[in-house]
C-alpha positions in Angstrom: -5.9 19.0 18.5 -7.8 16.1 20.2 -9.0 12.8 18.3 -12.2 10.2 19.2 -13.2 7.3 17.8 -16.8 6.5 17.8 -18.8 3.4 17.1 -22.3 4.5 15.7 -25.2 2.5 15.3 -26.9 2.5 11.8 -29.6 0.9 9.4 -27.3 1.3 6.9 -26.6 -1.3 3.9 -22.8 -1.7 5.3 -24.5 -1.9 9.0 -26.5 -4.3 8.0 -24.0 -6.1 6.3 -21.6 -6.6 9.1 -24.3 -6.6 12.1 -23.9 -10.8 12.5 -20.2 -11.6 11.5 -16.7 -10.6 12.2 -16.0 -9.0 8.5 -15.1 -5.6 8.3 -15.8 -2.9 5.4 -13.4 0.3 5.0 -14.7 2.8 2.9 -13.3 5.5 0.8 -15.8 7.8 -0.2 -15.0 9.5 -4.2 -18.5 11.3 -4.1 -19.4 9.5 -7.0 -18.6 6.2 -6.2 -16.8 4.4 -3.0 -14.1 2.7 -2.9 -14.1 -0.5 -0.2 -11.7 -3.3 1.4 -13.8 -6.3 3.1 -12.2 -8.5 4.9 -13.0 -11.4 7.4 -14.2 -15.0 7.7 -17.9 -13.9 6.2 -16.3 -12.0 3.3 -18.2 -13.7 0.7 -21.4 -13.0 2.2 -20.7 -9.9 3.1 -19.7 -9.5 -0.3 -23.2 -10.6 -1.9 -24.7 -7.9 0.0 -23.2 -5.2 -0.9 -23.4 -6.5 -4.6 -27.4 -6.6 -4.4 -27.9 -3.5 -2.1 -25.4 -1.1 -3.4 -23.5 -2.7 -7.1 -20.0 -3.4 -7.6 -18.5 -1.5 -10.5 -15.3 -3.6 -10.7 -12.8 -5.3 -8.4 -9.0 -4.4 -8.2 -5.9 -5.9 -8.5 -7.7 -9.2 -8.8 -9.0 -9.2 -5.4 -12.4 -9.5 -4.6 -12.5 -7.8 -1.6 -11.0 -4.8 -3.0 -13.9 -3.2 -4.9 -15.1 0.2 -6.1 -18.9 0.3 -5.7 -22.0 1.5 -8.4 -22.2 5.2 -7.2 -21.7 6.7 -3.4 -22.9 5.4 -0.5 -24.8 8.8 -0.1 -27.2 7.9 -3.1 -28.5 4.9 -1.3 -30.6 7.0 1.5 -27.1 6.3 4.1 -27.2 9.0 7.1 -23.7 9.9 6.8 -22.6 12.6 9.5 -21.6 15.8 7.8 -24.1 17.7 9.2 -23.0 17.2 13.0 -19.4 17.3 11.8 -20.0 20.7 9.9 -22.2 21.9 12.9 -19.2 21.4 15.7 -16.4 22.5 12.9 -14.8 18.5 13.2 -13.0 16.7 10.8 -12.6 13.0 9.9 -9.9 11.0 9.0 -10.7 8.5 6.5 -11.3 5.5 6.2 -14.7 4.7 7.2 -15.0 1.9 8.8 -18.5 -1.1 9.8 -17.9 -3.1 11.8 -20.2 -5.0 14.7 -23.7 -3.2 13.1 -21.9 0.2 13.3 -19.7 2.9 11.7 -16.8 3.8 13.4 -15.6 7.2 12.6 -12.5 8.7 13.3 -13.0 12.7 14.0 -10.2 15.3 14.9 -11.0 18.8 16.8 -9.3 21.4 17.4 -11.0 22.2 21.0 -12.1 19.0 23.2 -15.3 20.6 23.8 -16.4 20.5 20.3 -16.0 16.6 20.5 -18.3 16.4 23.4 -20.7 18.5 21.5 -20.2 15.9 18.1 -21.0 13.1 20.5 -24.1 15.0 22.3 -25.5 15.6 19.1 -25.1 12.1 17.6 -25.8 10.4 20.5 -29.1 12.0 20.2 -30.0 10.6 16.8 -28.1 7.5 17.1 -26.3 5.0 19.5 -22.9 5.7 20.0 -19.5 4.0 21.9 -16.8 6.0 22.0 -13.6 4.0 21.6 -11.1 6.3 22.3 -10.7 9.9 23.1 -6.9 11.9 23.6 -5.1 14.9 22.6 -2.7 14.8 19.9 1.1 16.0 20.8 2.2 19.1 18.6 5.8 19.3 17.3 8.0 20.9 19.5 10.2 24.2 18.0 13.6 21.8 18.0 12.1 18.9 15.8 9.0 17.9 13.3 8.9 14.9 15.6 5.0 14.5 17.7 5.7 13.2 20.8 5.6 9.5 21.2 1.4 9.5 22.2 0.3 11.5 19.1 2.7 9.0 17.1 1.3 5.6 18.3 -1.8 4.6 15.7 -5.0 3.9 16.3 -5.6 -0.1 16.5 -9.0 -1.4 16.2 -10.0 -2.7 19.6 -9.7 -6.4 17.5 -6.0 -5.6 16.3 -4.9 -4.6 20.0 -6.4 -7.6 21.2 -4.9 -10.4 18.2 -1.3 -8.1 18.5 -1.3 -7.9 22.6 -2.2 -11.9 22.8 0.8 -12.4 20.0 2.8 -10.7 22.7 2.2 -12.3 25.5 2.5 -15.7 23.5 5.4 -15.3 22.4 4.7 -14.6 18.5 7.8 -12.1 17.9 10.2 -13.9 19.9 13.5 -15.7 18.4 12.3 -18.5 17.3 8.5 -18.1 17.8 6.8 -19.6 20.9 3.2 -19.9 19.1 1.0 -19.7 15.7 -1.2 -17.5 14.3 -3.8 -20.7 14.7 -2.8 -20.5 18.7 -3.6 -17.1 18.6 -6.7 -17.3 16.7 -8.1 -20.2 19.1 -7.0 -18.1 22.3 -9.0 -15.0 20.6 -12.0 -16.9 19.6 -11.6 -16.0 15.8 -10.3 -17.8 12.9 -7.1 -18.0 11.8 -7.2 -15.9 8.5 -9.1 -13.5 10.4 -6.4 -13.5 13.1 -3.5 -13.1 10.6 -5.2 -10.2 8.8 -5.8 -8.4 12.1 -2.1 -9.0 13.5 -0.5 -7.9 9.6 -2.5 -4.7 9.9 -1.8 -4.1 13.4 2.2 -4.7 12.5 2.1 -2.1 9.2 0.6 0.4 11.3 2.9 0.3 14.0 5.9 0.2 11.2 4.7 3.0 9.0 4.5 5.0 12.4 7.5 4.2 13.4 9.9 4.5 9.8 7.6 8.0 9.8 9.1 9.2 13.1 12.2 8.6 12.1 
């Protein structure tokens, strides 16, 4: 099986959203309604938007960034990509995710060439990045363990760069040789920003690892 990550350009309400700040949106789509995390320094006004383009329905757990929205995104004239997923028999892997003016989608094939032909296709329509492209290990006949590749998560390139420059600074050493505020000035992002990357970057990389085990 092979995996890409693609950053496409949209006119959507979420694209719009996110086009001039660092905030991200990961969506959840329920057909009938979507659920959505928002999180960065421009939450609030990211937040605003969505409340007067799309409607919030209610926030959870007393978070505001946690929301489920009015109806699906679909009933708001969003392009999603179905049709050049169902047309090149790909799958994704949610969550959706804006960020930067674009969705970035996640989509798994079976044969590499049917990625190349999901990219050909969208790239006709829209503009596309691709962020990543590889081939997932399979389990070998001795163990349900993937080898070490197809078990490393996918980072957003923002995560790799907050958890690589906590690294190299000296963030997980005994005691610690930095702060998050070091590593949010040496990033050019703000702290809480910086913290929220390097926390999701750390729970992927640990649910990973307790799930090789």
């Amino acid at each position: 099986m092979y995996e890409a990550v693609f950053h496409i350009q949209g006119e959507g309400p979420y694209e719009r959203a996110t086009a001039a700040n660092t905030t991200r949106i990961e969506l959840w789509c329920n057909d009938h309604c979507d659920l959505l995390f928002v999180v960065g320094d421009e939450d609030d006004h990211v937040l605003d938007h969505i409340r007067e383009s799309v409607g919030v329905r209610q926030h959870l757990a007393d978070d505001d960034r946690i929301i489920v929205t009015d109806a699906c995104l679909k009933q708001h004239g969003e392009e999603h990509i179905e049709q050049y997923l169902t047309a090149h028999g790909c799958l994704t892997v949610p969550p959706l995710r804006y960020e930067n003016g674009s969705k970035v989608v996640r989509v798994l094939a079976l044969d590499a060439a049917n990625l190349t032909a999901f990219y050909r296709d969208v790239a006709s329509d829209h503009a596309v990045t691709v962020e990543s492209k590889r081939e997932l290990g399979t389990p070998r006949v001795d163990t349900p363990v993937f080898s070490p590749d197809a078990l490393l998560p996918t980072l957003s390139p923002r995560q790799r760069e907050v958890y690589r420059t906590a690294h190299e600074q000296g963030y997980f050493e005994l005691p610690r040789e930095t702060t998050t505020a070091q590593i949010a000035e040496a990033v050019g992002i703000g702290r809480r920003t910086a913290e929220h990357h390097l926390r999701r970057a750390e729970k992927k990389l640990a649910d990973a690892l307790v799930e090789s085990l």
